[in-house]
N, CA, C and O atoms as CSV, one atom per row, in Angstrom:
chain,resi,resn,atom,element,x,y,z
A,1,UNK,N,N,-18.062,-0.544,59.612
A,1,UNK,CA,C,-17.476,-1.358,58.588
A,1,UNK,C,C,-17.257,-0.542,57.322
A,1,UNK,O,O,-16.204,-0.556,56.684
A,2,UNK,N,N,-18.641,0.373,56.923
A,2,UNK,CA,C,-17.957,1.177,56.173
A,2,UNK,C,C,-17.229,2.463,55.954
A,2,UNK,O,O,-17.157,3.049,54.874
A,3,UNK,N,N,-16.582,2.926,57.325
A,3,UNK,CA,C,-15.868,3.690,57.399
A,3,UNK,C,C,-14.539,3.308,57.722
A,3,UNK,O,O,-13.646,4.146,57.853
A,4,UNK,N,N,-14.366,2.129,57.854
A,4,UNK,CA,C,-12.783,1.028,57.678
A,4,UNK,C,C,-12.654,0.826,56.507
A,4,UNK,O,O,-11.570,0.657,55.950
A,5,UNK,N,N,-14.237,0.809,55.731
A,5,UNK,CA,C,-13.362,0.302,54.310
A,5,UNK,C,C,-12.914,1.367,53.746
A,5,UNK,O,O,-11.850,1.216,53.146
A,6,UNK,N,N,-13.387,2.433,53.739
A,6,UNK,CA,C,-12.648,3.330,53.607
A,6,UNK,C,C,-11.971,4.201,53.924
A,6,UNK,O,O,-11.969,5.305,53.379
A,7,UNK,N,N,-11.308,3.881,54.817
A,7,UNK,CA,C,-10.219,4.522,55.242
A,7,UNK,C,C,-9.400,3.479,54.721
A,7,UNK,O,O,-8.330,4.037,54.478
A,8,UNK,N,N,-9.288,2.075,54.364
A,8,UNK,CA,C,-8.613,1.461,53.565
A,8,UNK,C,C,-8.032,1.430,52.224
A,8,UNK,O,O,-6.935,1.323,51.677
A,9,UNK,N,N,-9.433,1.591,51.911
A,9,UNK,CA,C,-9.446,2.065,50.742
A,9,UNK,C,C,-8.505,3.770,50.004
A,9,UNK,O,O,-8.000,4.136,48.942
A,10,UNK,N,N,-8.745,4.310,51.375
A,10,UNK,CA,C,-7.920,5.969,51.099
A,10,UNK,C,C,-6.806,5.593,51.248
A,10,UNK,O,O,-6.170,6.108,50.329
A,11,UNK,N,N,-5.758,4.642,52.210
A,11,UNK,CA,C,-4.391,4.422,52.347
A,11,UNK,C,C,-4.300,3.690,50.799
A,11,UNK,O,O,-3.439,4.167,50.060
A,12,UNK,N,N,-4.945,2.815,50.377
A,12,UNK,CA,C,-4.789,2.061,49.505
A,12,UNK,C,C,-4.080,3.030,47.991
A,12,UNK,O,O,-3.139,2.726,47.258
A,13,UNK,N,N,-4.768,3.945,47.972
A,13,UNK,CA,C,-4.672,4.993,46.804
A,13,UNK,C,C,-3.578,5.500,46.773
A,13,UNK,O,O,-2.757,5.180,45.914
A,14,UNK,N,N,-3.229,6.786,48.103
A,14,UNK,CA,C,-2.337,7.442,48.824
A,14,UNK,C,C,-1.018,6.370,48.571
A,14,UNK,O,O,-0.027,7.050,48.303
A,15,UNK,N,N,-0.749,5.113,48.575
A,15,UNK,CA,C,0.270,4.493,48.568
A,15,UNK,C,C,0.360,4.056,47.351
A,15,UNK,O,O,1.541,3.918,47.034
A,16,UNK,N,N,-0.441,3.750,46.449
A,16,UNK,CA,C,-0.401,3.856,44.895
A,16,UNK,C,C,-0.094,5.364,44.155
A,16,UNK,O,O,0.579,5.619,43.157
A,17,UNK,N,N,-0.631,5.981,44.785
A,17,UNK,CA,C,0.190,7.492,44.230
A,17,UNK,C,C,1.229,7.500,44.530
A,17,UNK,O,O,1.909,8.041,43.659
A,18,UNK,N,N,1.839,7.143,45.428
A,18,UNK,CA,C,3.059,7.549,45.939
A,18,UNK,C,C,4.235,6.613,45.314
A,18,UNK,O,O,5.378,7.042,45.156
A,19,UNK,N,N,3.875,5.423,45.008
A,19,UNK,CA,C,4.783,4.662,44.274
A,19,UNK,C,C,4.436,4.848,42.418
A,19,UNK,O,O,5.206,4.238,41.676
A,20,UNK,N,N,3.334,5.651,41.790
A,20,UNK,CA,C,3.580,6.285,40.419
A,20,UNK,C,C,4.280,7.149,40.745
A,20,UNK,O,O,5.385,7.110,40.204
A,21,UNK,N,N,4.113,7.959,41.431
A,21,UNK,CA,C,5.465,9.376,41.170
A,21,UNK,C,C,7.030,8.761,41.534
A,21,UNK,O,O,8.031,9.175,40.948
A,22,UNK,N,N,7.069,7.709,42.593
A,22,UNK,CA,C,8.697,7.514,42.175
A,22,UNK,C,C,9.149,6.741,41.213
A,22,UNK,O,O,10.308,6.535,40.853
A,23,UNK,N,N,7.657,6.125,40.633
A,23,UNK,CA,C,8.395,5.526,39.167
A,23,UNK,C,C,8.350,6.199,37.952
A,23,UNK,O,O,8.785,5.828,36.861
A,24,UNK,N,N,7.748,7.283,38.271
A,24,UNK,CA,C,7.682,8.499,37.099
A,24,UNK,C,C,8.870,9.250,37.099
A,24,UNK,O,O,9.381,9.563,36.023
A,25,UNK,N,N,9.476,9.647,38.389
A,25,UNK,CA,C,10.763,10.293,38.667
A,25,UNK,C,C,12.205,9.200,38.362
A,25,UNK,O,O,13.374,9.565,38.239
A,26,UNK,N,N,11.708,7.912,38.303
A,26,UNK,CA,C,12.812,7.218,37.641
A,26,UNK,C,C,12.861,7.462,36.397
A,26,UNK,O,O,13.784,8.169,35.993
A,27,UNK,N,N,11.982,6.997,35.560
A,27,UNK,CA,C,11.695,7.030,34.528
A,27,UNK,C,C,12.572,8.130,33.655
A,27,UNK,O,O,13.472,7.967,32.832
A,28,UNK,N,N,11.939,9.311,34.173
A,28,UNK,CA,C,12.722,10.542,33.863
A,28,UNK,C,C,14.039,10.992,34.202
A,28,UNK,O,O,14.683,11.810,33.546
A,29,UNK,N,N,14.418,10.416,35.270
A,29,UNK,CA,C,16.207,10.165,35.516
A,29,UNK,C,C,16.471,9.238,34.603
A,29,UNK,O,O,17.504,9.679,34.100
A,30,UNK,N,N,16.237,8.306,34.091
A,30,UNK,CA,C,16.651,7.532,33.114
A,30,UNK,C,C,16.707,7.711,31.393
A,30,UNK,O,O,17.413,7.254,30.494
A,31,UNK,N,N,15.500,8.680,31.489
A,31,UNK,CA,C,15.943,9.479,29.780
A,31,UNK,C,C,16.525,10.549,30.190
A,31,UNK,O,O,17.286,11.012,29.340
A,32,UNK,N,N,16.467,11.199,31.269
A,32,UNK,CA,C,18.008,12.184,31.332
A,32,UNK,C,C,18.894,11.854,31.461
A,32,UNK,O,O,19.822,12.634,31.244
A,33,UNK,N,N,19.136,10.687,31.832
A,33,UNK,CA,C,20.650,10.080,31.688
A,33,UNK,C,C,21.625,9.248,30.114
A,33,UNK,O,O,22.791,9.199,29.720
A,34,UNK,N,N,20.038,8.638,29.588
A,34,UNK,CA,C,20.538,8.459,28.295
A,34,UNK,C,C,21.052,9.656,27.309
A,34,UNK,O,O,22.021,9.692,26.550
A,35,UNK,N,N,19.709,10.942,27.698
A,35,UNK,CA,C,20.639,11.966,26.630
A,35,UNK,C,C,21.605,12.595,27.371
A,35,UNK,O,O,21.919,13.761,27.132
A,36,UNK,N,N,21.935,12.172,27.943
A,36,UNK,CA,C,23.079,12.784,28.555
A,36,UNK,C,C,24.395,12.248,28.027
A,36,UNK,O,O,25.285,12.979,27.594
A,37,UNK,N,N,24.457,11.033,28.084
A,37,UNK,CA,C,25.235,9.843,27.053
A,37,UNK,C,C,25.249,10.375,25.500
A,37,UNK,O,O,26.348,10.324,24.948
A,38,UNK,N,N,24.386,10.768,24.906
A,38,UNK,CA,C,24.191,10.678,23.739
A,38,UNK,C,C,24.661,11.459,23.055
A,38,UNK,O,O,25.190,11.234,21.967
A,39,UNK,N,N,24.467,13.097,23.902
A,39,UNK,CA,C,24.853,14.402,23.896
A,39,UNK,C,C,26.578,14.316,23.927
A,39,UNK,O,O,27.316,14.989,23.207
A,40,UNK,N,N,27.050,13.233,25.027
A,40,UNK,CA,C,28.648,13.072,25.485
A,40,UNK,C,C,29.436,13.473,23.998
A,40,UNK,O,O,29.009,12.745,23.101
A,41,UNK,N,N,30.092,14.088,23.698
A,41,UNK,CA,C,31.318,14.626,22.820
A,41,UNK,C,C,32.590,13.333,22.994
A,41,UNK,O,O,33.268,13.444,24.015
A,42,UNK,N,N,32.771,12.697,22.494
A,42,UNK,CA,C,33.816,12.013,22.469
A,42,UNK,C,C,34.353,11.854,21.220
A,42,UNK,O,O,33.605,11.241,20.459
A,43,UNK,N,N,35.412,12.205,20.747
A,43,UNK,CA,C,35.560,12.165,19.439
A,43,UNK,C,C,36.986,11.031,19.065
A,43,UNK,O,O,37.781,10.782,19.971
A,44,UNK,N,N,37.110,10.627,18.145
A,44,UNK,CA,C,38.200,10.212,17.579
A,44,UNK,C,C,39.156,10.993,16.416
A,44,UNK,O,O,38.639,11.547,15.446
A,45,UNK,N,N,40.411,10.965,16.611
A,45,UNK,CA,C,41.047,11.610,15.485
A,45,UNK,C,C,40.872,10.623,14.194
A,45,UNK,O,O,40.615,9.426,14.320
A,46,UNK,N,N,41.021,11.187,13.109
A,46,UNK,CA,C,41.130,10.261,11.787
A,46,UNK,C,C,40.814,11.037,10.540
A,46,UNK,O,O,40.902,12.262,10.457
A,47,UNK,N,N,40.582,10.535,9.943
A,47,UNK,CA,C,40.595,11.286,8.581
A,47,UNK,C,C,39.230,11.886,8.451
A,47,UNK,O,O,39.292,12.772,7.599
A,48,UNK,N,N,38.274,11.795,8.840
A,48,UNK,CA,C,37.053,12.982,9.306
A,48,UNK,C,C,37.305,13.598,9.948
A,48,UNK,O,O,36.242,14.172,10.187
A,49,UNK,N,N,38.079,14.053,10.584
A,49,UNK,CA,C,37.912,15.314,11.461
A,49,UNK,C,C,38.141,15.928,11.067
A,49,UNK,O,O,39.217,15.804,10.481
A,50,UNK,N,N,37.541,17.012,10.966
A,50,UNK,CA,C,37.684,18.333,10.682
A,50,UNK,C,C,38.879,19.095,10.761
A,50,UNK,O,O,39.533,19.527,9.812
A,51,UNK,N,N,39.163,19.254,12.262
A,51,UNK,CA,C,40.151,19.701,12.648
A,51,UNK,C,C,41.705,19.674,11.923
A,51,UNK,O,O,42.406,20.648,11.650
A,52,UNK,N,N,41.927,18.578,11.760
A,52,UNK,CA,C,43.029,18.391,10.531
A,52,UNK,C,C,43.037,17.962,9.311
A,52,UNK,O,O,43.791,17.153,8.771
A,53,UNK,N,N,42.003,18.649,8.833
A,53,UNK,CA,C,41.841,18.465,7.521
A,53,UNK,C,C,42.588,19.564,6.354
A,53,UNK,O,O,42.667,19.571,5.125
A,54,UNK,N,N,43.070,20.458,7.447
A,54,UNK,CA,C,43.993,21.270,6.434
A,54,UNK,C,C,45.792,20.232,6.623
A,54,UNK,O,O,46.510,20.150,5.627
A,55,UNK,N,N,46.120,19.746,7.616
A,55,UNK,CA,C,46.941,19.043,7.513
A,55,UNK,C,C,47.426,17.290,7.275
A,55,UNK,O,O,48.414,16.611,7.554
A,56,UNK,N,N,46.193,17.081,6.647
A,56,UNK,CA,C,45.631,15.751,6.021
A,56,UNK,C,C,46.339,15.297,4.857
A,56,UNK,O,O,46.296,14.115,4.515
A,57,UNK,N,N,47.048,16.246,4.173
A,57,UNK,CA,C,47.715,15.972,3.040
A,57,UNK,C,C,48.727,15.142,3.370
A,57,UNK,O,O,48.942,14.093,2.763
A,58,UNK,N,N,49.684,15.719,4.737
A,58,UNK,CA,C,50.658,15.744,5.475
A,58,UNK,C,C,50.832,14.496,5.640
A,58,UNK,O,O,51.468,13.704,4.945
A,59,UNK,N,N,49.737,14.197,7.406
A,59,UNK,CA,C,49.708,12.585,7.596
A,59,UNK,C,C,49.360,11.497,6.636
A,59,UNK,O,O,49.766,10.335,6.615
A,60,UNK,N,N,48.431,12.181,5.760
A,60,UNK,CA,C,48.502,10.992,4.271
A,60,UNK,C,C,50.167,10.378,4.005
A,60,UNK,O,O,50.424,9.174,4.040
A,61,UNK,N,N,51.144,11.395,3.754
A,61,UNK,CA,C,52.251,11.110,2.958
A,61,UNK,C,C,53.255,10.530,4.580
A,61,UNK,O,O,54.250,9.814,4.459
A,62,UNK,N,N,52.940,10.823,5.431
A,62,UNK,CA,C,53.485,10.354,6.534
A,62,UNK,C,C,53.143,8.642,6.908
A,62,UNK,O,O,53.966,7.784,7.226
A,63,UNK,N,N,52.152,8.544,6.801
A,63,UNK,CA,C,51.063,7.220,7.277
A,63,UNK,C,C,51.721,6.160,6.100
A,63,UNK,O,O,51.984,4.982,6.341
A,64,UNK,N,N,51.913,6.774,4.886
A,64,UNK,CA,C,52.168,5.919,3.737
A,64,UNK,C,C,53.274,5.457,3.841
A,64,UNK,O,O,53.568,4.280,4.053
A,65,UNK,N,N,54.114,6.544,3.669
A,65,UNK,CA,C,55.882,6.418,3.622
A,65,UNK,C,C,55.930,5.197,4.921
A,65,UNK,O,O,56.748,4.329,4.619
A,66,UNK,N,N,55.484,5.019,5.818
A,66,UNK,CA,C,55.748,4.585,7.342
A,66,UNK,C,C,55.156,3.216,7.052
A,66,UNK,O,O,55.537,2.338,7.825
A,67,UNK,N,N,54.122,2.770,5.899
A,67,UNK,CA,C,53.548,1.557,5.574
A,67,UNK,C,C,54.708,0.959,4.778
A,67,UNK,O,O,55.308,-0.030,5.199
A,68,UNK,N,N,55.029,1.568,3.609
A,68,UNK,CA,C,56.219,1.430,3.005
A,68,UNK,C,C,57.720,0.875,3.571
A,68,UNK,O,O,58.209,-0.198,3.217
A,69,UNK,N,N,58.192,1.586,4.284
A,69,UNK,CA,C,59.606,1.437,4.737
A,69,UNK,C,C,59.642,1.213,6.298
A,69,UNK,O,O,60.734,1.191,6.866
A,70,UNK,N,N,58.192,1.007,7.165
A,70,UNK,CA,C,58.658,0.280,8.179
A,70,UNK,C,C,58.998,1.776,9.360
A,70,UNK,O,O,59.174,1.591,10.564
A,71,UNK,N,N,59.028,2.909,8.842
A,71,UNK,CA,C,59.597,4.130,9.716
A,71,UNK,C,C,58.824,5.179,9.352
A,71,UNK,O,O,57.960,5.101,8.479
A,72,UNK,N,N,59.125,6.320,10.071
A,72,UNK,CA,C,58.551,7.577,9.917
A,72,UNK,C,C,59.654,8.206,8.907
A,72,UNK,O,O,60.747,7.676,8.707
A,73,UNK,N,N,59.250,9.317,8.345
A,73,UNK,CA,C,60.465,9.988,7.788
A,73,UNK,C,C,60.806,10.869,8.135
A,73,UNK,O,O,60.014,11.625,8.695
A,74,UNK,N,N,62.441,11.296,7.948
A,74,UNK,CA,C,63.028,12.037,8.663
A,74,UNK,C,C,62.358,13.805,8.438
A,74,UNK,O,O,61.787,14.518,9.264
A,75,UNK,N,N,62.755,14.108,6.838
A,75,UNK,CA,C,61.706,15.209,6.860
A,75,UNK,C,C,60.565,14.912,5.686
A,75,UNK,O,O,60.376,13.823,5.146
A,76,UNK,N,N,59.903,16.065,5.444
A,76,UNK,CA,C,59.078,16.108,4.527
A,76,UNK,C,C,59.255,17.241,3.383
A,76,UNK,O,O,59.529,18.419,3.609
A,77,UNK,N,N,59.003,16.537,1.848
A,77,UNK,CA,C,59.335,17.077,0.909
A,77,UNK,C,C,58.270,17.237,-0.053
A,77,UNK,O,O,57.688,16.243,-0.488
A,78,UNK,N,N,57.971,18.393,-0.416
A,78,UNK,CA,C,56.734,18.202,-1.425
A,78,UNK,C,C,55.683,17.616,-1.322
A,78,UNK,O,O,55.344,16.736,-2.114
A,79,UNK,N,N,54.835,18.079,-0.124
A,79,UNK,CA,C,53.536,17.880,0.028
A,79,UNK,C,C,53.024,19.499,0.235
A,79,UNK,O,O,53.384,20.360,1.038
A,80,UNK,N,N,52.061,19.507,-0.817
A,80,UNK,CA,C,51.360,20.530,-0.743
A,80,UNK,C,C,49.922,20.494,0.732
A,80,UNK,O,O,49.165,19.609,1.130
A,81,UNK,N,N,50.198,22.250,1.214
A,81,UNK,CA,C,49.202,22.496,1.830
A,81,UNK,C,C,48.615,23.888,1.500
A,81,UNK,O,O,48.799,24.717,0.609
A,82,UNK,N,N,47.894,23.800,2.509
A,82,UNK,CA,C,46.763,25.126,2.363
A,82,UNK,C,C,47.645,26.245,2.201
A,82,UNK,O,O,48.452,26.336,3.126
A,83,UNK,N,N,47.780,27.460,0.976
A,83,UNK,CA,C,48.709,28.153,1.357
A,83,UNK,C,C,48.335,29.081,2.359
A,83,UNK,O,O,47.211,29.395,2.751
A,84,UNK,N,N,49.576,29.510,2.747
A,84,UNK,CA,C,49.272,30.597,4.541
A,84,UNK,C,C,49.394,30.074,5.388
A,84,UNK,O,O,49.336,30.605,6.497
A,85,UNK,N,N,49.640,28.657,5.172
A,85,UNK,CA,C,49.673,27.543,6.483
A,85,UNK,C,C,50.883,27.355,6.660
A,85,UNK,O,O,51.294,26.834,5.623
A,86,UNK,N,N,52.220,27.550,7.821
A,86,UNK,CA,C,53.113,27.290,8.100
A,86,UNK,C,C,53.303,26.118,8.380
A,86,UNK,O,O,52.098,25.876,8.315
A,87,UNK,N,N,53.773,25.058,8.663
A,87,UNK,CA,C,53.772,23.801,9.369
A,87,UNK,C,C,55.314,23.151,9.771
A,87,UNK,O,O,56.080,23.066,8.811
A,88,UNK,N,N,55.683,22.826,10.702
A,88,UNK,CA,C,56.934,22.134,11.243
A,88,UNK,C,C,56.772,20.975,11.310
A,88,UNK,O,O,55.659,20.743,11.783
A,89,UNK,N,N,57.464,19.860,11.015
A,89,UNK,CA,C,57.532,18.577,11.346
A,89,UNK,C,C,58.856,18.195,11.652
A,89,UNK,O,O,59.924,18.641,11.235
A,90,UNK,N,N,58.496,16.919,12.783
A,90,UNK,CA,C,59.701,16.158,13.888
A,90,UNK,C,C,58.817,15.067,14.087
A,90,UNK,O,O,57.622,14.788,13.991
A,91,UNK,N,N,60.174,14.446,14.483
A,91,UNK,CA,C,60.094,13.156,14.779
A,91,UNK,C,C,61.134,12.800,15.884
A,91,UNK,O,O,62.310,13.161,15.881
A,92,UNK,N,N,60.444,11.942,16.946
A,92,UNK,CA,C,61.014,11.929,17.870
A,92,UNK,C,C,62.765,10.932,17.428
A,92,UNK,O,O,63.177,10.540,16.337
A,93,UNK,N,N,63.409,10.823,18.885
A,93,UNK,CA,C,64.463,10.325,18.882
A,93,UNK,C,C,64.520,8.761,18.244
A,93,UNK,O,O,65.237,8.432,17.299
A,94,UNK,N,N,63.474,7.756,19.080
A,94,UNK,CA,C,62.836,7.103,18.614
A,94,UNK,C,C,62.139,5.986,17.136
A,94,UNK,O,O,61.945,4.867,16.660
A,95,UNK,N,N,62.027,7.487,17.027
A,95,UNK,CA,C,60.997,7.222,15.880
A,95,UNK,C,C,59.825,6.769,16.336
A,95,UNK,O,O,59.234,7.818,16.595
A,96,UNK,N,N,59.107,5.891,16.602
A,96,UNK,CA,C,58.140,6.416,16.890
A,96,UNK,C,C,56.595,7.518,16.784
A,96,UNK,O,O,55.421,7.414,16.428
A,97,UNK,N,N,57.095,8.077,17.086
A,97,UNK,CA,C,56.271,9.078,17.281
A,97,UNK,C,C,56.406,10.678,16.102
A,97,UNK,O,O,57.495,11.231,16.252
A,98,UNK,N,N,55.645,11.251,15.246
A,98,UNK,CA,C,55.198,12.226,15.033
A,98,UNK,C,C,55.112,13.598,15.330
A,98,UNK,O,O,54.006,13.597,15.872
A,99,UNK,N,N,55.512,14.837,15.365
A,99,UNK,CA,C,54.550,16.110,15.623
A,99,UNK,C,C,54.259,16.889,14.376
A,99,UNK,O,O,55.079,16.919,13.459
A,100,UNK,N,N,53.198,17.473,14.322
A,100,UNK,CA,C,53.249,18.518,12.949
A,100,UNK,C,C,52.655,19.811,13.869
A,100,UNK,O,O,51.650,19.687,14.568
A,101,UNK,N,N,53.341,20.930,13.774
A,101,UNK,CA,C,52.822,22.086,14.281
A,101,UNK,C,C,52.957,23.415,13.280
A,101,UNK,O,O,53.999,23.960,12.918
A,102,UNK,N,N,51.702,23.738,12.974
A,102,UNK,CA,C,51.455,24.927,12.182
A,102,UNK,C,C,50.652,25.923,12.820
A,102,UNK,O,O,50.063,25.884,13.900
A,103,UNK,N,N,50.757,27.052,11.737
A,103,UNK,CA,C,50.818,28.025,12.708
A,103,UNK,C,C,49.768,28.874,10.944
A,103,UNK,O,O,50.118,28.560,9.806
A,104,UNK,N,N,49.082,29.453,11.103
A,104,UNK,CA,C,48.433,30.241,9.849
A,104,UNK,C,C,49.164,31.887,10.357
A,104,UNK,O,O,49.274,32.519,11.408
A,105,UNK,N,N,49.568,32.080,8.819
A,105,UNK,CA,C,50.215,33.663,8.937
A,105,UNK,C,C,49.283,34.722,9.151
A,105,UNK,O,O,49.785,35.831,9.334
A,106,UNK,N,N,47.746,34.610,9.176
A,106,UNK,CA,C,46.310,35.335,9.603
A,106,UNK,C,C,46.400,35.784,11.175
A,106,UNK,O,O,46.352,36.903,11.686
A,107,UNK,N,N,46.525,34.690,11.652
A,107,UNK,CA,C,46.220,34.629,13.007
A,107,UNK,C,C,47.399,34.000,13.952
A,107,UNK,O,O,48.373,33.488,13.401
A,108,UNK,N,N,47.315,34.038,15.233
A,108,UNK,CA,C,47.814,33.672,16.423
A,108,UNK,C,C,47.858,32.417,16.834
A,108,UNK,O,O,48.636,32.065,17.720
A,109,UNK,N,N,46.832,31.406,16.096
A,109,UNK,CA,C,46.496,30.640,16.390
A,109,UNK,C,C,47.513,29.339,16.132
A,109,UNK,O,O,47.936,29.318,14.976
A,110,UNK,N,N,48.002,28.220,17.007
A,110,UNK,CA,C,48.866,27.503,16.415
A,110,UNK,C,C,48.254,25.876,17.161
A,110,UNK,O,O,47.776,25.474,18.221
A,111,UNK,N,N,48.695,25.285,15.652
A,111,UNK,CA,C,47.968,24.444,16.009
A,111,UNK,C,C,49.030,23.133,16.128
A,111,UNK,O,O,50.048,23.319,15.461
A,112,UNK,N,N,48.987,21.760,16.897
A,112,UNK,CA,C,49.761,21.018,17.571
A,112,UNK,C,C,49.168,19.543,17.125
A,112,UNK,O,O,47.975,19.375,17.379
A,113,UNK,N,N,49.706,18.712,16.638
A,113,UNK,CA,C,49.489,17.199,15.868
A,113,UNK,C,C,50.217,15.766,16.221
A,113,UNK,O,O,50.379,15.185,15.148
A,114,UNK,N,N,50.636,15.103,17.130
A,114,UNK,CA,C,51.150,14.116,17.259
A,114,UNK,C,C,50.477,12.831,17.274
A,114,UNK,O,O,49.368,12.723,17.797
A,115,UNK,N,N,51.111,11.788,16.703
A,115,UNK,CA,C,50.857,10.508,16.523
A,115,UNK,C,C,52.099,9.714,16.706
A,115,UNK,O,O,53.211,9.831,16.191
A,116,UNK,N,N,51.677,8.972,17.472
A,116,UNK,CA,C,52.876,7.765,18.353
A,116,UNK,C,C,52.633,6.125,17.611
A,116,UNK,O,O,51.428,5.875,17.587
A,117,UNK,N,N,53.067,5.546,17.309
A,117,UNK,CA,C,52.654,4.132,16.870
A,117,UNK,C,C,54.132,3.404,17.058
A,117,UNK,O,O,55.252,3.754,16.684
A,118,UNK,N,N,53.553,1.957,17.977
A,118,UNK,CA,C,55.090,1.285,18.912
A,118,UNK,C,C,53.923,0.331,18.368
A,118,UNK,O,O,52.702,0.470,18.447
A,119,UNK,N,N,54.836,-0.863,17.685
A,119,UNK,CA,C,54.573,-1.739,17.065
A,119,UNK,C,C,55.705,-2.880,17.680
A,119,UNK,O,O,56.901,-2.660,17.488
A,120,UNK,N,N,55.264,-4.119,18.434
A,120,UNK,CA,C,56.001,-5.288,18.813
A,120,UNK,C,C,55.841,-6.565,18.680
A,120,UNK,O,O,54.951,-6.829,17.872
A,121,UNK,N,N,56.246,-7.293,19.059
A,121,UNK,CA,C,56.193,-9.028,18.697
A,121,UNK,C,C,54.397,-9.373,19.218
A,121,UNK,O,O,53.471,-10.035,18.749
A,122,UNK,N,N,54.534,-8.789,20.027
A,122,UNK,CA,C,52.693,-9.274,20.693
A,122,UNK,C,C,52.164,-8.374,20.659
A,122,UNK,O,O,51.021,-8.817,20.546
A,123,UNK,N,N,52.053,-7.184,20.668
A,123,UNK,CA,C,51.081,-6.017,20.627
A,123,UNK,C,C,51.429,-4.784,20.176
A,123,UNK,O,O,52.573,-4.444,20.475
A,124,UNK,N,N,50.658,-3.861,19.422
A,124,UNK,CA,C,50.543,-3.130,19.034
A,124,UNK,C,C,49.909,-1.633,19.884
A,124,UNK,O,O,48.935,-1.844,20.608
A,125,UNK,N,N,50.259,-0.647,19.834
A,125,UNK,CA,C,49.810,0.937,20.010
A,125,UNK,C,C,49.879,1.883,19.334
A,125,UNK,O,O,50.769,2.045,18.499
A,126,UNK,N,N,48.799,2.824,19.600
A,126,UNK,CA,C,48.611,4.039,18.842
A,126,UNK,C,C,47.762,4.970,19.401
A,126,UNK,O,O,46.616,4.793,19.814
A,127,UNK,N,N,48.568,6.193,19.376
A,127,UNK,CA,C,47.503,6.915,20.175
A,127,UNK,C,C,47.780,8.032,18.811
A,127,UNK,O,O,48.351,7.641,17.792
A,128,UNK,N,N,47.271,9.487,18.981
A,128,UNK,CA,C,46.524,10.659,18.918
A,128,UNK,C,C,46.485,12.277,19.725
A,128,UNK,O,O,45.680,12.546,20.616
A,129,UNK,N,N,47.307,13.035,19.307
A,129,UNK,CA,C,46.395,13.634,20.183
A,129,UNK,C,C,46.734,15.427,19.256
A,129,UNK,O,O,47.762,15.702,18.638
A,130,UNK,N,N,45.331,16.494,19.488
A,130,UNK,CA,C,45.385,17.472,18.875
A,130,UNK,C,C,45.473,18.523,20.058
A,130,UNK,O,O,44.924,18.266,21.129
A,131,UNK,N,N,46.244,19.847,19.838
A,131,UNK,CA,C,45.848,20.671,20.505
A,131,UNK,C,C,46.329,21.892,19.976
A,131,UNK,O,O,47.514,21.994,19.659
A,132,UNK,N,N,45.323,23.073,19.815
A,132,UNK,CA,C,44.950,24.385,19.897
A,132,UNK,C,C,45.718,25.596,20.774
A,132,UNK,O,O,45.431,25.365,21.949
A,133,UNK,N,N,46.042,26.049,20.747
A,133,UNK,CA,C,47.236,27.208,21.869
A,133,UNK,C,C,46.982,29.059,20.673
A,133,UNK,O,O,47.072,29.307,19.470
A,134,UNK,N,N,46.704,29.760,21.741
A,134,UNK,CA,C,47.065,31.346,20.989
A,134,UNK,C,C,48.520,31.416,21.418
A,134,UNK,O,O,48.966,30.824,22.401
A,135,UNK,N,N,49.137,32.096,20.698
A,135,UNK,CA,C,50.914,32.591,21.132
A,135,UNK,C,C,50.162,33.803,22.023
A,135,UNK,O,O,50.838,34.613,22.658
């Protein structure tokens, strides 16, 4: 009798250990998964970003004019930027849509800016998007 109870007693343990370690190994998949989330990079364009903050002057006078009169404008006149900073602006066929692409006379580096905004009777859009290129 008392070598049943314990041998009962030993499965008893053995199967309690065995169900702390897979709830310890959850556990720990589960804060590696939150910082994993947390860590995630997802960013939004807008007036914090960094990234276009040398051409912020730009979409300021773009964003405005377009609150104003209902459109984008055709070109741009007298907005100061960073000097050394080249910059092109277009506008699609459309209207619509935005590009500003500059280019710094330092470097190779050229940089790419569009914003789309389609405005209708029931819904609204707007997207974003930046991108980076060496020539």
């Amino acid at each position: 009798m008392k070598e049943r109870f314990l041998n009962v007693l030993k499965w008893f343990f053995m199967i309690l250990g065995v169900l702390f370690l897979i709830q310890l190994l959850l556990i720990i998949g589960a804060f590696i998964g939150l910082f994993g989330f947390a860590k995630a990079d997802v960013s939004t364009m807008g007036a914090g970003n960094s990234k276009i903050k040398e051409i912020q002057p730009i979409i300021n006078y773009v964003e405005e004019y377009q609150m104003q009169n209902g459109k984008y404008p055709e070109k741009i006149e007298n907005v100061k930027v960073k000097k050394g900073l080249n910059y092109k602006y277009e506008i699609t066929k459309n209207a619509n849509c935005y590009t500003i692409t500059t280019k710094k006379e330092k470097d190779n580096l050229t940089t790419q800016y569009q914003h789309c905004k389609v405005s209708s009777k029931n819904s609204n859009s707007s997207s974003e998007s930046y991108i980076e290129y060496n020539n």
